[in-house]
C-alpha positions as CSV (number, residue, x, y, z in Angstrom):
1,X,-38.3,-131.3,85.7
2,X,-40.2,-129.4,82.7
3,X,-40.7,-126.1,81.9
4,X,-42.1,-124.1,79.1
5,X,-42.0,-120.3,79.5
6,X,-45.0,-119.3,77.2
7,X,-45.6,-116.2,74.8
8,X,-46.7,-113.1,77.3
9,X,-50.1,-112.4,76.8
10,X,-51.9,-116.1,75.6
11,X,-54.5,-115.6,73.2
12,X,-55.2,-111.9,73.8
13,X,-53.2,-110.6,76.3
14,X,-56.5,-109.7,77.6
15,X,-57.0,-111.1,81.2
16,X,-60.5,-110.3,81.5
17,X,-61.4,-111.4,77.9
18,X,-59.7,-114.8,78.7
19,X,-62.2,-114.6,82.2
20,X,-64.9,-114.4,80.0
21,X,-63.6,-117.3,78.4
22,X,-64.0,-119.6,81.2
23,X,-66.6,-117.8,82.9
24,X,-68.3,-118.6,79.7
25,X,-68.7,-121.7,77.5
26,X,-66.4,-123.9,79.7
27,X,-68.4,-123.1,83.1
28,X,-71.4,-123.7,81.4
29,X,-70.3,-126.7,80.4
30,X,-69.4,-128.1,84.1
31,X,-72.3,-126.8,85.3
32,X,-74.1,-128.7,83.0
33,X,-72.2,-131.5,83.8
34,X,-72.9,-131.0,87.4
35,X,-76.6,-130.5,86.7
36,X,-76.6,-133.6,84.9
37,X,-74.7,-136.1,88.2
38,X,-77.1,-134.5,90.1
39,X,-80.3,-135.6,88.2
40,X,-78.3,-139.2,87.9
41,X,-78.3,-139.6,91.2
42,X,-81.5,-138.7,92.5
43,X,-82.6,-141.3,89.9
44,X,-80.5,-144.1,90.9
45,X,-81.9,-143.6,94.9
46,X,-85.5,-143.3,93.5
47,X,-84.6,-146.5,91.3
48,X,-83.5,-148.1,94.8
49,X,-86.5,-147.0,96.4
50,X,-88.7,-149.0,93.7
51,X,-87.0,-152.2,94.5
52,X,-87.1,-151.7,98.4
53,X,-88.7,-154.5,99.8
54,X,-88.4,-156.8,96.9
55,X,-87.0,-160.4,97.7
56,X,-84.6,-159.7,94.2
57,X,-83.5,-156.2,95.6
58,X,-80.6,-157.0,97.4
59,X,-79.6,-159.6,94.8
60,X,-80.3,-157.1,91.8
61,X,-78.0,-154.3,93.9
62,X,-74.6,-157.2,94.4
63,X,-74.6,-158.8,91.1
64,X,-76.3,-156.2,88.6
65,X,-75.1,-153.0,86.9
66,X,-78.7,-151.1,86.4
67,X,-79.0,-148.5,83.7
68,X,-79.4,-146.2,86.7
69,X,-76.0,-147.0,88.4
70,X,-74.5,-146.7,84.5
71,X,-75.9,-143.1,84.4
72,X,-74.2,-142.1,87.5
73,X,-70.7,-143.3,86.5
74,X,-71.1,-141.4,82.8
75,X,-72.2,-138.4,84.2
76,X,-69.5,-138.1,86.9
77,X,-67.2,-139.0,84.3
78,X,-68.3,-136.0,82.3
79,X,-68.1,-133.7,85.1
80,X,-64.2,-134.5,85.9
81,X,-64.0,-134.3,82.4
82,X,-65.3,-130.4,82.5
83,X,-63.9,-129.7,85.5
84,X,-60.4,-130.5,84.4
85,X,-60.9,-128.3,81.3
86,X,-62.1,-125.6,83.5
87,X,-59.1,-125.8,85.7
88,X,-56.4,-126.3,83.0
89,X,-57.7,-122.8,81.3
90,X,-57.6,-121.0,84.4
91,X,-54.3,-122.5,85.0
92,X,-53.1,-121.2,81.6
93,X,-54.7,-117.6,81.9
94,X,-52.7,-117.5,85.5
95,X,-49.9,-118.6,83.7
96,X,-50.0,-116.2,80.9
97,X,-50.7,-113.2,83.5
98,X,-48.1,-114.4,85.5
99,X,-45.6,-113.8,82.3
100,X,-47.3,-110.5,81.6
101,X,-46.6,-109.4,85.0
102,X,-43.4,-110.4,85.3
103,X,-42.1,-108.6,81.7
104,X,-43.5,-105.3,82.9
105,X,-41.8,-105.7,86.1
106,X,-38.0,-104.7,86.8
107,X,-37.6,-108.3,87.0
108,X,-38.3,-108.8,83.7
109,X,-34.8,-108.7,82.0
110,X,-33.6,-110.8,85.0
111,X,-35.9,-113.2,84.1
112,X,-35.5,-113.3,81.3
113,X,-31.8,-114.0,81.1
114,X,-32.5,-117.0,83.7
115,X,-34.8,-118.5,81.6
116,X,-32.1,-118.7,78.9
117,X,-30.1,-120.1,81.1
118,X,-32.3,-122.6,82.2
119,X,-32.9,-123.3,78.9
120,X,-28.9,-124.0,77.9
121,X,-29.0,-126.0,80.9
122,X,-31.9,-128.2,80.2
123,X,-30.3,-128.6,77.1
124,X,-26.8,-130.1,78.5
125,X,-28.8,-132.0,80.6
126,X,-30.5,-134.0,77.7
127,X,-26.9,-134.8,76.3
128,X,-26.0,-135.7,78.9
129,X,-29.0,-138.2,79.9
130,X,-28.8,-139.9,76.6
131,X,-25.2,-140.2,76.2
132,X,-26.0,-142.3,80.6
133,X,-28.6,-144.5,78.7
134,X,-26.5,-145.3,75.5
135,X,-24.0,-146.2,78.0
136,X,-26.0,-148.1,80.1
137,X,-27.6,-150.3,77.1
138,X,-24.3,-150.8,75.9
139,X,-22.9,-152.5,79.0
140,X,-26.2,-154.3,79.7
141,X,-26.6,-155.9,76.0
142,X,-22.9,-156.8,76.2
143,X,-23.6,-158.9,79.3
144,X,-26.7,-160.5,77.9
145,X,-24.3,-161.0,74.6
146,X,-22.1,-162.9,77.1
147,X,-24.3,-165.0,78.5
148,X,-26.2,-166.2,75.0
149,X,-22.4,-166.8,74.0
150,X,-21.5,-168.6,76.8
151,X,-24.8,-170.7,76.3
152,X,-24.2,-171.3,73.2
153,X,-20.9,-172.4,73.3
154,X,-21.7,-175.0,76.1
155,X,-24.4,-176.7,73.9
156,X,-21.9,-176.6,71.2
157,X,-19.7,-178.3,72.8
158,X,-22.6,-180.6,74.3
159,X,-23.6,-181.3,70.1
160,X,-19.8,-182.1,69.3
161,X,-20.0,-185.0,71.9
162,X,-23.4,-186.1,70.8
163,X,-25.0,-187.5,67.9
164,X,-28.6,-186.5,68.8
165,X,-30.4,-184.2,66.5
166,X,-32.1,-183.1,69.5
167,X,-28.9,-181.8,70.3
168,X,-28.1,-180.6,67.3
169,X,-30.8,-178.4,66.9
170,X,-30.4,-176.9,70.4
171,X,-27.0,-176.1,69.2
172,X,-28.3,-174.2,65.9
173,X,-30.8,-172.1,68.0
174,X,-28.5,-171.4,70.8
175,X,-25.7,-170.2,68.2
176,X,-28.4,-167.7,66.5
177,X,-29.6,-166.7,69.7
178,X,-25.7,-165.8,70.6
179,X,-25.1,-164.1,67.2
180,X,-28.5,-162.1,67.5
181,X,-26.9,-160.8,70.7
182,X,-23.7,-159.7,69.3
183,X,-25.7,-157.4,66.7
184,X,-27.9,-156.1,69.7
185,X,-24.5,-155.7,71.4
186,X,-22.6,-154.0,68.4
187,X,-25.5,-151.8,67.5
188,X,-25.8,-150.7,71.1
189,X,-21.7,-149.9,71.2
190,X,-22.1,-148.1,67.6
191,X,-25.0,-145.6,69.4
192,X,-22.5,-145.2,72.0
193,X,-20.3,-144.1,70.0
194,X,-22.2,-141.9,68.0
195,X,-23.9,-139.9,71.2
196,X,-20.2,-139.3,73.2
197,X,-18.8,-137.1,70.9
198,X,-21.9,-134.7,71.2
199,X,-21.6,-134.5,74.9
200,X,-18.2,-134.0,74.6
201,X,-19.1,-130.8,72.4
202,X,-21.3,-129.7,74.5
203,X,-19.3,-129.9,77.7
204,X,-16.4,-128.1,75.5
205,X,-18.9,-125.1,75.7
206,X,-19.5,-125.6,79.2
207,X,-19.6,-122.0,81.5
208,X,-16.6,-123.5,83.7
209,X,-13.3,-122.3,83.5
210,X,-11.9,-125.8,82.8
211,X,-13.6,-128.8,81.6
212,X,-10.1,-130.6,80.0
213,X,-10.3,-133.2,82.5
214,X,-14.4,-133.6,82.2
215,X,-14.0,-134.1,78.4
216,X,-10.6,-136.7,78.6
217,X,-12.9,-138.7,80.6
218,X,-15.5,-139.4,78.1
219,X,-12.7,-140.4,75.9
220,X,-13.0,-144.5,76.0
221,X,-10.5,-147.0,73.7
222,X,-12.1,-150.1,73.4
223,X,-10.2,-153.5,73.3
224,X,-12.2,-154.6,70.4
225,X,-13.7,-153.3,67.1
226,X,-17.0,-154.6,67.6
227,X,-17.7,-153.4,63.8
228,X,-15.6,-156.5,63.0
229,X,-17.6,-159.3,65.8
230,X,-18.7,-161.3,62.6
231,X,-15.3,-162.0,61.8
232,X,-14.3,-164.3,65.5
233,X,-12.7,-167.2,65.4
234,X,-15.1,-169.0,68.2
235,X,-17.9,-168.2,71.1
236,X,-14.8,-168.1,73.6
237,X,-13.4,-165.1,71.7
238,X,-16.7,-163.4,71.6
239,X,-17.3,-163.8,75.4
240,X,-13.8,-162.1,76.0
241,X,-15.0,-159.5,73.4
242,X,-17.9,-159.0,75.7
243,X,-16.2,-158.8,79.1
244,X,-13.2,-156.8,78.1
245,X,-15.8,-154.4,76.2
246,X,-18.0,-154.1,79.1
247,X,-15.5,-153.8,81.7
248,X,-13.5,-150.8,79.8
249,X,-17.0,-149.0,79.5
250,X,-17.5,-149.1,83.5
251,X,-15.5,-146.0,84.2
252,X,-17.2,-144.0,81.3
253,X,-20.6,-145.0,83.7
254,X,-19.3,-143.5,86.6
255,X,-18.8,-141.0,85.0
256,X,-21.4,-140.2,82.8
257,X,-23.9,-140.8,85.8
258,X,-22.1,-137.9,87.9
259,X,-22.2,-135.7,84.9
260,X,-25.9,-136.3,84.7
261,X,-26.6,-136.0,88.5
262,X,-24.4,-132.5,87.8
263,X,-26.0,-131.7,85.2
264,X,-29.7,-131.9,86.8
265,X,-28.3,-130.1,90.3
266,X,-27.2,-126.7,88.1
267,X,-30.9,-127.1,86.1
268,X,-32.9,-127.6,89.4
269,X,-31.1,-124.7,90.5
270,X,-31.6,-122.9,87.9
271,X,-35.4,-123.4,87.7
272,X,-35.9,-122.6,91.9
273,X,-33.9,-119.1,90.7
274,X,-36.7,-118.5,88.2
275,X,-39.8,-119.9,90.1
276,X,-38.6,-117.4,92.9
277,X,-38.0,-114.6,90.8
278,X,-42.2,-115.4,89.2
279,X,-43.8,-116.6,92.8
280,X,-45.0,-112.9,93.7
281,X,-46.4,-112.1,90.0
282,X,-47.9,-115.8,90.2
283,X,-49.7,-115.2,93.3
284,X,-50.8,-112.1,92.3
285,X,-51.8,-113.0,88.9
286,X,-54.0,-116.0,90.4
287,X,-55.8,-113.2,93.2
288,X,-56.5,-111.4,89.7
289,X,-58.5,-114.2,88.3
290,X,-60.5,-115.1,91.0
291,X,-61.4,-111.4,91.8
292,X,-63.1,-111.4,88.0
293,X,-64.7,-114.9,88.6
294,X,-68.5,-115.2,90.3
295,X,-68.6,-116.5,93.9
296,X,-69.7,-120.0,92.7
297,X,-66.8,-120.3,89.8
298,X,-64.5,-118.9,92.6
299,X,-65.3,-121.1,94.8
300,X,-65.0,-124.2,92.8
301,X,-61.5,-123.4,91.4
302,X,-59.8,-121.8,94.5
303,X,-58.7,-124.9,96.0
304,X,-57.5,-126.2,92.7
305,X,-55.9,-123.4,90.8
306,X,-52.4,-123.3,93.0
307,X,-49.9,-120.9,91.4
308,X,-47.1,-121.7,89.6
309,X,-46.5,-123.4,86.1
């Protein structure tokens, strides 16, 4: 879930300047649009009409694109294209008077505080998130390192009982595919390894009383230095590398995947706290805006301009 709290005030601070605004050059400019699909249209039945009766009408109309038909999907093209311009600065005025509304309230230093808050949270979140995936790409690229190993070492084995180049060059690819998947696997445990101490940081600063237990959980020993994988003796030891590497990360997965799902609960929370504390203002602040448009501009945007961020 995102969520930008904007500068109070937009462009001007001025709610009925910013009206203008859309009032202005950007409903002109759907209108236009709208004009312009209209005129499309009628010419498109009137080219119809032309070929009514014509043995090649119904042919023309399955298999043809006409320059008529081509008009039609530009100009309704345009229009969404205006339309959603219109929308998304209406959107943003609302949003910005929202803002405004809500700072000159008494619930504007409660909001405020939320909103840093939310912000701290959404931060932990993201540390949290990346430090999941890091784990997860370690453990999946040391199980497709065990496999290319594994594969590898079979055709080796397959090349020392052979005397087919065939063979023998099976054997050379497979053994570059496997070492090409121990750097993947290495690089991927190295990221690891990089990202965990940050969330462990970041959980030190965490608002609970106690998070000794949260942070000893990140800490992970690995059974094998994978800085040191060019250095094995065979494929066998690198597909025990793999395994025993892969298994002794599992536990950090758990629980890195319920400090996430935490992690995104206390933001969600978070964020319903401040979209409850704004719903009034934003409700009020979107009444404002359509009370200064015209009864056609109104009209068009109503359905479409819901409140909220």
């Amino acid at each position: 879930m995102s969520y930008t709290q904007d500068k109070v005030g937009g462009s001007g601070g001025d709610l009925l300047a910013d009206c203008g605004h859309i009032a202005g050059a950007l409903a002109e400019a759907f209108q236009r649009a709208d004009a312009e699909l209209a005129r499309a249209i009628t010419e498109q039945t009137g080219d119809k009409a032309r070929r009514r009766g014509k043995a090649v009408a119904s042919l023309i109309d399955a298999l043809v694109v006409t320059p008529a038909e081509c008009a039609v999907r530009s100009a309704a093209e345009a229009k969404s294209k205006a339309f959603e311009k219109l929308r998304h600065e209406a959107r943003a005025v609302t949003r910005q008077e929202t803002l405004r509304r809500v700072a000159e309230s008494d619930q504007g230093a409660l909001h405020e505080a939320k909103m840093a808050l939310w912000s701290r949270r959404e931060a932990r979140f993201e540390v949290i998130r990346s430090a999941a995936w890091a784990c997860e790409d370690a453990i999946k690229a040391l199980g497709q390192a065990q496999s290319a190993c594994e594969a590898a070492s079979s055709t080796e084995l397959l090349d020392a009982m052979s005397s087919s180049q065939m063979v023998s060059w099976m054997s050379s690819a497979s053994t570059f595919r496997a070492r090409s998947a121990m750097q993947s696997a290495a690089e991927a445990v190295d990221h690891l390894r990089t990202v965990i101490p940050s969330c462990v940081a970041d959980l030190r600063t965490d608002e609970l009383d106690d998070t000794t237990d949260l942070v000893l959980d990140l800490v992970v020993d690995l059974p094998f230095d994978f800085a040191s994988w060019s250095n094995l003796a065979a494929l066998s030891d690198a597909v025990d590398a793999c395994r025993t590497t892969a298994a002794a990360l599992g536990p950090l997965r758990v629980r890195l995947r319920g400090l996430r799902e935490d992690a995104a609960r206390m933001k969600s929370l978070v964020f319903q706290e401040v979209m409850a504390i704004e719903a009034p203002f934003a409700e009020q602040a979107r009444d404002a805006l359509l009370a200064e448009l015209g009864p056609d501009l109104r009209g068009t945007l109503e359905p479409h301009l819901e409140p909220g961020p």
